[in-house]
C-alpha positions in Angstrom: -31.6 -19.3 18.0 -28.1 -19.9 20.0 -26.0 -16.4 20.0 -22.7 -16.8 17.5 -19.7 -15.7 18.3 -17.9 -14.0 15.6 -13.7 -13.6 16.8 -11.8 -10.3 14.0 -8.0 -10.6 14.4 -6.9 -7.1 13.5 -8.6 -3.8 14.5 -7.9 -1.5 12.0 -9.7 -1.5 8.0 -10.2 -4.7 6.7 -11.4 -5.9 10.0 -13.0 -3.6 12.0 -14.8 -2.9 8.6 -15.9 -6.3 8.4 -17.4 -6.3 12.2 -19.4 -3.1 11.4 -20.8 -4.4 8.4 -21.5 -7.7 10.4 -23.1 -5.7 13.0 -25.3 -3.9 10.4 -26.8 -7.4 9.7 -27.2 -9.5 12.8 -27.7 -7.8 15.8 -26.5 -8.7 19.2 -28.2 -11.5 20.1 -27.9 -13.2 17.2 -24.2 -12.3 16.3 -21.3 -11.8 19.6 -18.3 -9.8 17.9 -15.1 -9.7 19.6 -12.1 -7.8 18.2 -8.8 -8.2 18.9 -6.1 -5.2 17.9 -2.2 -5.3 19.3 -2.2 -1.5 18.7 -3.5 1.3 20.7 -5.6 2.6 17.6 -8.3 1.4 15.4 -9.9 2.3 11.6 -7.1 5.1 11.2 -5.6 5.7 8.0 -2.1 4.3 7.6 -1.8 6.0 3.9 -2.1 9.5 5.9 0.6 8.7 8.5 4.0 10.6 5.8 1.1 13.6 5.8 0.7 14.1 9.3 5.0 13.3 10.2 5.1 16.1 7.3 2.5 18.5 9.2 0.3 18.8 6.4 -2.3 17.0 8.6 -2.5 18.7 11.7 -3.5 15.9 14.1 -3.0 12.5 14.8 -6.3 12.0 15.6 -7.5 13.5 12.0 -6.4 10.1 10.8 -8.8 8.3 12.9 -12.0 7.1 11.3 -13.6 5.2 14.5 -11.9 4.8 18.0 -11.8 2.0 20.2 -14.9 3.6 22.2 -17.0 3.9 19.4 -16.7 0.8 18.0 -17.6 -0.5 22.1 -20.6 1.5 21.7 -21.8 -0.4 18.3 -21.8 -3.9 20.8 -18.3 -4.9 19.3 -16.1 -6.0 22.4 -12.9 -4.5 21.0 -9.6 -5.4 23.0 -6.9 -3.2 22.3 -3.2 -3.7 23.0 -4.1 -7.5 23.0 -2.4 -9.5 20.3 -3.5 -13.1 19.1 -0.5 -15.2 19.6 -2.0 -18.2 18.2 -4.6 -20.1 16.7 -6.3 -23.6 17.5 -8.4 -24.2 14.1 -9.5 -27.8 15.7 -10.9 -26.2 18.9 -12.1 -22.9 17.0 -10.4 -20.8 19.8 -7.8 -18.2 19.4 -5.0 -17.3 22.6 -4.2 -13.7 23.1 -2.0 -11.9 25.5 -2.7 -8.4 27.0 0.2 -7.1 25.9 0.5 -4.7 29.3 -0.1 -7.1 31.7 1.3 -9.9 30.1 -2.1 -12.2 31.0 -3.3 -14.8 28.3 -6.4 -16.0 27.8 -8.4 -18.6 25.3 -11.7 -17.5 23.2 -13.8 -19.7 21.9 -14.9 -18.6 17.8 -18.1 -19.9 15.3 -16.4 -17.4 13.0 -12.9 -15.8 12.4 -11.5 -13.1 10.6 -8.2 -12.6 10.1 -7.1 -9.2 9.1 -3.7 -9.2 10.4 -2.3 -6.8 8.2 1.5 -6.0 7.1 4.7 -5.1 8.8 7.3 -3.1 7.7 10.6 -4.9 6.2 13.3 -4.7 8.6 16.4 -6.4 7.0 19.0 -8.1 10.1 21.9 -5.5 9.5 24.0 -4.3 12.4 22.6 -1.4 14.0 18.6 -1.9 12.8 17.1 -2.3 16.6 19.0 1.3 17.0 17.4 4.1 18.7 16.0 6.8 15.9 15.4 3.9 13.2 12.0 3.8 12.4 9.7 1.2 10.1 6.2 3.2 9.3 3.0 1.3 9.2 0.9 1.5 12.0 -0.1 4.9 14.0 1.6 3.2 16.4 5.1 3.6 14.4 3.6 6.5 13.4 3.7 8.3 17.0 7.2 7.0 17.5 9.0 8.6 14.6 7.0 12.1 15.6 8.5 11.6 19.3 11.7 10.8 17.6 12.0 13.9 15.4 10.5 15.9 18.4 13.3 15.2 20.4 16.2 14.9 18.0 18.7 18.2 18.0 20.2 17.4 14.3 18.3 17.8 11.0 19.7 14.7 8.8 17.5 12.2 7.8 18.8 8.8 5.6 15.5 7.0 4.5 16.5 3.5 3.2 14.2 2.5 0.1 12.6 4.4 -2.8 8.7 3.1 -2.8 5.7 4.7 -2.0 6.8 4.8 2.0 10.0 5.9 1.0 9.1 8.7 -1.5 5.9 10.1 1.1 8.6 10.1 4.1 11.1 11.8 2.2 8.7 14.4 1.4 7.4 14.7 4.9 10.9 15.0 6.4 11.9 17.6 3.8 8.6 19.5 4.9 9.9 19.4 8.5 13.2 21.1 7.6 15.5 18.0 7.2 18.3 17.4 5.0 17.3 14.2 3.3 19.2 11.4 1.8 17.4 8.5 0.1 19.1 5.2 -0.6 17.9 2.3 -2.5 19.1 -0.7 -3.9 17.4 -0.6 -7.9 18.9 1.3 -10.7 16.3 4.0 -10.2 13.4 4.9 -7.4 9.9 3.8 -7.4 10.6 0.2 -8.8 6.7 0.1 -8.8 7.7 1.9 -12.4 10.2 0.7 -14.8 13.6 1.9 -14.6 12.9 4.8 -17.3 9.5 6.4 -15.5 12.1 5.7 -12.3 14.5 7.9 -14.0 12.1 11.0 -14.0 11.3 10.5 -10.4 14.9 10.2 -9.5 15.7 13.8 -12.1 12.9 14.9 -10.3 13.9 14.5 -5.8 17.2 15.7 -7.1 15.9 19.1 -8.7 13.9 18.9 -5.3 17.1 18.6 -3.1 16.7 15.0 -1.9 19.8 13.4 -3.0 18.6 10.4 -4.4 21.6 7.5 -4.3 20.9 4.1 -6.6 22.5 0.9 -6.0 23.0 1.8 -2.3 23.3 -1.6 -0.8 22.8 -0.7 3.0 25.4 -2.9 5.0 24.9 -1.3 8.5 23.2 1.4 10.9 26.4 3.2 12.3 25.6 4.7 16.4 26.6 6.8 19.0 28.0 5.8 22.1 24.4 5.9 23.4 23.1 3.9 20.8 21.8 6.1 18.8 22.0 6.3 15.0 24.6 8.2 13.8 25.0 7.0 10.0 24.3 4.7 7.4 26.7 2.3 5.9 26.6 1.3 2.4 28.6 -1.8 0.4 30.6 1.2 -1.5 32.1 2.1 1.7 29.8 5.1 1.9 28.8 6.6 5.0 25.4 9.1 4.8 25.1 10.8 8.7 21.6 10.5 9.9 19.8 11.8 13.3 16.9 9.7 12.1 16.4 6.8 10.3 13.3 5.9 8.3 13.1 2.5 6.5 10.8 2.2 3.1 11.2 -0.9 2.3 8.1 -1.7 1.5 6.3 -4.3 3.7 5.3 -7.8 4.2 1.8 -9.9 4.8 1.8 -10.5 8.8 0.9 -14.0 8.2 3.1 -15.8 11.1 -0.1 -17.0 12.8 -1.8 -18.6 9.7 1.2 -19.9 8.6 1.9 -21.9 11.8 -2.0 -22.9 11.9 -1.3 -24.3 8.4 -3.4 -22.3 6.2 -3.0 -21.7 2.6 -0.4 -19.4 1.1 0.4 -17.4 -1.8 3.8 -16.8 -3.6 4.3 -13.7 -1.5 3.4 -15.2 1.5 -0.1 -13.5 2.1 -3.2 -15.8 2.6 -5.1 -17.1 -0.4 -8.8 -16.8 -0.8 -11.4 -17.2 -2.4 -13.8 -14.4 -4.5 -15.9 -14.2 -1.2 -12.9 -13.6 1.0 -13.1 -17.1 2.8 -9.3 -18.6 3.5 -9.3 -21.3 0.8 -10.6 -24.9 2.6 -11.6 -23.2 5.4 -15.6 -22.3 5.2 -15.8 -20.0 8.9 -12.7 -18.5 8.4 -12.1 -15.1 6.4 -9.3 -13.0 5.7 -8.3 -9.8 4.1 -6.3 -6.3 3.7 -2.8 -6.3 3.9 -2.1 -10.0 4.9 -4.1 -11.8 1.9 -3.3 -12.0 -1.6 -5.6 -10.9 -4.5 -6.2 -11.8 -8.2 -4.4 -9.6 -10.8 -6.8 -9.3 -13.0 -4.5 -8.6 -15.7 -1.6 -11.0 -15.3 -4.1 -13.5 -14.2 -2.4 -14.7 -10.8 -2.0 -13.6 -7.1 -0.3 -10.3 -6.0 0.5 -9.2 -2.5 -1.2 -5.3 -3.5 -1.4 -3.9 0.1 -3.3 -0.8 0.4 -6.5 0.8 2.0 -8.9 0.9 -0.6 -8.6 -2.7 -1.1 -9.1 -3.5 2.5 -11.7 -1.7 2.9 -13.6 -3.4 0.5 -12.4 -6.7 1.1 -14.4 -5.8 5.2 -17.3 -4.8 3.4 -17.2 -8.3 1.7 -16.4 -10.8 4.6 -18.8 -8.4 6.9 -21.9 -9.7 4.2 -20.7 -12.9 4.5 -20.7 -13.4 8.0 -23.5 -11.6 8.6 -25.7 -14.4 6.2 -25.4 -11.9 3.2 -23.3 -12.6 -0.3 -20.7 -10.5 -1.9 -17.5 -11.0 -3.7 -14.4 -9.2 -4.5 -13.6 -9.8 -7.8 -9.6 -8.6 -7.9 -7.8 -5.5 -8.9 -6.1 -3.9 -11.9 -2.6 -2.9 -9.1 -3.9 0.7 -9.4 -1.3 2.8 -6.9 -0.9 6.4 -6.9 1.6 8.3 -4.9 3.6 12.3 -4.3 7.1 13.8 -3.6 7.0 16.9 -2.9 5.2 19.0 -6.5 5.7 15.6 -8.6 2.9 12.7 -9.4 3.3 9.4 -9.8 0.6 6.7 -11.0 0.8 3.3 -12.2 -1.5 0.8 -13.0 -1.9 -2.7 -14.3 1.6 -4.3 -15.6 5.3 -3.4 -15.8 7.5 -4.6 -18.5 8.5 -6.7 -16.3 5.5 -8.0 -15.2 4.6 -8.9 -18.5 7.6 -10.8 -19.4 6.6 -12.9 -16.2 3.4 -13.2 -17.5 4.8 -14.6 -20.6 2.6 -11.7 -22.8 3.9 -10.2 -25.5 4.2 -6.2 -25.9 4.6 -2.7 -27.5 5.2 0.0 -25.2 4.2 3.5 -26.3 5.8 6.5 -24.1 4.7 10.3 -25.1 5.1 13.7 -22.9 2.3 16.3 -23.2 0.8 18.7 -20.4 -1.7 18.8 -17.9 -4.0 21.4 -19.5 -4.2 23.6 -23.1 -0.2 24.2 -23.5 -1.2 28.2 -23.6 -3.2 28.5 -20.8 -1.2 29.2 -17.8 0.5 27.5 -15.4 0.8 23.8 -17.6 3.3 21.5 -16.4 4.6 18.6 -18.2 3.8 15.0 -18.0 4.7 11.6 -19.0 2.3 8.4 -19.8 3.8 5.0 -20.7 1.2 2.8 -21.9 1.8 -0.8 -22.4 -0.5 -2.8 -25.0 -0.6 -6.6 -25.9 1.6 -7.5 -29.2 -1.1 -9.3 -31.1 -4.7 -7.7 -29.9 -4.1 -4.3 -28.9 -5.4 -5.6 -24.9 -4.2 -2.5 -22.5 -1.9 -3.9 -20.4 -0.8 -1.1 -17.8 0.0 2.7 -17.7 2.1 4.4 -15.8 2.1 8.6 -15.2 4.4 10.9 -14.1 4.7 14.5 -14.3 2.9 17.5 -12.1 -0.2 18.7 -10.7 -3.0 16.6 -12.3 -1.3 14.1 -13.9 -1.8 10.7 -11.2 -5.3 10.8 -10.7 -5.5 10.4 -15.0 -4.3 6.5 -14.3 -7.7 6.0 -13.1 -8.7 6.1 -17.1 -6.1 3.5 -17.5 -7.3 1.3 -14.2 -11.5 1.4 -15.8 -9.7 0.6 -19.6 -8.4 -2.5 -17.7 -10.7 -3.6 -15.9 -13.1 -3.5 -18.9 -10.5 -5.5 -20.4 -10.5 -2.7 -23.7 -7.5 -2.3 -26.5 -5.6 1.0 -27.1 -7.7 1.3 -30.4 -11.0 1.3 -27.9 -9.7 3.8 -25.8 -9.1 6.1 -28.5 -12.6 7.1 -28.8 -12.8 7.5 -25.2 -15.1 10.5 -24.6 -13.5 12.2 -21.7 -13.9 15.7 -20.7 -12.5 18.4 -22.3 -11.7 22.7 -21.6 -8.5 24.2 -21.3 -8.3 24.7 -18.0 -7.9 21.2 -17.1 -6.5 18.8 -20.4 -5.3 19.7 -23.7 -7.6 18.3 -26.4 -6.2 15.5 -26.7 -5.9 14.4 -23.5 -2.4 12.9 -22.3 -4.4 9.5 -22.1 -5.6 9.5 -25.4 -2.5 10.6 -26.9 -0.3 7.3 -25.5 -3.4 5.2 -26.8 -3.0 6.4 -30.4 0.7 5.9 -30.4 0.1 2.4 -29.1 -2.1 2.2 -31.6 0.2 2.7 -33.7 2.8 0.9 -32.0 0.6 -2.6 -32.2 -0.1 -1.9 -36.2 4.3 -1.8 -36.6 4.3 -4.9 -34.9 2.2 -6.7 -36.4 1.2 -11.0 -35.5 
């Protein structure tokens, strides 16, 4: 039997977990893996990165799961600082550049994988290619911004955006002594939430001494006469001084290279598949984390959801695939949790928003209620929003905000959805009960009556 050759384009989760699980199945003479990753790091954890700029995490290297020498020693010819700069689907060959010699080279492919990830949104204002402006997604980016705040004298930090980057990196610059100003264009932070779960989150980095500015259109990155940042311009006229500047966005499939090889795309501009994570049309060509599209399994269409759990499943499932096995992945529920500082925030399945998009019809149901038994010490407050379907009761999302133990409860909310239950259902939910750790009626089970209740005053 002739030797395949099997070509990942990406080194980090979705891809590198797709060559170890390919690996697993066919061994080196029946399956050639080569790897290609721009970076000098593999299968790290990007989600860590606002963790370890905050100190929390000691080590850089804590965030890596496999290196480039251990994946070598599994027979996977991984090529780091090598980047695929394009791709010949009628020859099966992909051209990459070394990007430290500047040398390019074709290689010949039975089977691709695509796993080119995301990149951080860098609007064109004046002033973004400044010195001490910093997108975060790769340990790559990550290693810059710690060099960055290593060297810098002042202690003012402007982070533009209010997501989950945003949010994390104010919180890790806060923990490293800096005086931080968010700015974001929406009426409140975290537009992952609607505006009035936003709201707490914005009370919230306030109380915490972030100042938290809304409707900060950012208009240009002011510098020094070295070029370095020195402020951030806003269309009020506004000026917020910054040593450092840390974009959160959000980010953006990487899809340059399938889009100029013509392969499908979604409405967000990541690559579509199918359950088995084959590019649509395409039957030895795979894709997935942060540069694909998935189902919503609630709204019913394609979402750009980028984050780590999902890719390393959707590896798992190319990996079976391409190693002569089956598996699928079936979608996701857009289950996202996230910290600033002592406050939690959790969301999953649909927005208002969303819904209206989705043309679904709603109640919403909004309570506050604590963590554990009110009297037992130390309870903090929380807040559940719980969206239901008008006519049948269907869950529709959740979203959670309030202290210690209140995000990882969405994960209630993501199994409801997935199962596809009604509020009504999830009232007789038997979940765990002492004081220490909900009050009897747990926070979950409280927003599900009042939805209940909610779907009942609305009636057809």
């Amino acid at each position: 039997m002739a030797t395949e050759r099997l070509v990942v384009v990406g080194g980090d989760a979705a891809g590198m977990s797709a060559a170890s699980q390919a690996r697993r199945l066919k061994g080196p003479a029946e399956l050639e893996i080569v790897a290609f990753e721009r970076g000098h790091f593999t299968s790290y954890s990007a989600c860590g990165i606002p963790y370890w700029v905050g100190g929390q995490v000691a080590e850089r290297d804590d965030l890596i799961a496999r290196t480039p020498e251990e994946h070598r020693a599994r027979d996977i010819d991984l090529r780091t600082r090598t980047e695929v700069v394009e791709l010949d689907l009628p020859g099966s060959r992909v051209r990459a550049r070394d990007l430290d010699s500047g040398s390019e080279s074709w290689t010949g492919y039975d089977k691709l994988v695509l796993a080119t990830g995301a990149r951080p949104v860098r609007p064109r204002l004046p002033g973004i290619g400044a010195h001490g402006v910093h997108g975060i997604q790769s340990l790559d980016d990550g290693q810059r911004l710690v060099d960055t705040l290593r060297r810098t004298e002042g202690r003012r930090a402007v982070v533009v955006g209010a997501g989950y980057i945003g949010v994390e990196m104010a919180e890790a610059l806060v923990a490293r002594g800096y005086e931080v100003t968010v700015l974001h264009r929406g009426e409140q932070p975290m537009a992952t939430l609607d505006p009035d779960m936003g709201g707490l989150v914005h009370s919230a980095m306030n109380r915490m001494g972030i100042r938290t500015v809304s409707r900060a259109e950012v208009t240009k990155i002011l510098t020094d006469e070295e070029g370095r940042a020195r402020a951030v311009a806003t269309s009020t006229g506004e000026e917020y001084e910054a040593d450092v500047v840390v974009l959160g966005i959000g980010v953006e499939p990487r899809t340059a290279l399938a889009r100029a090889a013509g392969l499908p795309l979604g409405p967000s501009g990541g690559i579509l598949t199918d359950l088995s994570m084959r590019v649509r049309g395409h039957e030895n060509i795979w894709s997935g984390g942060d540069c694909v599209e998935v189902l919503d399994l609630v709204a019913g269409r394609t979402r750009h959801i980028p984050l780590g759990t999902h890719a390393n499943k959707h590896g798992q499932v190319i990996g079976s695939g391409v190693g002569g096995g089956y598996a699928t992945f079936p979608g996701v529920v857009g289950t996202a949790v996230s910290k600033v500082c002592d406050l939690e925030i959790a969301r999953t399945g649909l927005r208002e928003r969303d819904a209206l998009e989705a043309g679904l019809r709603f109640v919403t149901a909004t309570i506050t209620s604590t963590n554990t038994a009110g009297y037992y010490p130390g309870a903090v407050e929380m807040t559940v929003k719980m969206l239901a379907e008008r006519r049948t009761g269907r869950l529709l999302g959740v979203q959670i905000v309030g202290g210690a133990g209140a995000a990882k409860r969405v994960d209630i909310a993501a199994v409801a959805l997935t199962a596809g239950m009604t509020v009504d259902q999830m009232v007789s939910l038997d979940l765990g009960y002492a004081p220490p750790f909900s009050p009897v009626w747990d926070p979950i089970l409280v927003a599900a009556r009042k939805a209940v209740s909610a779907v009942r005053s609305a009636g057809v």
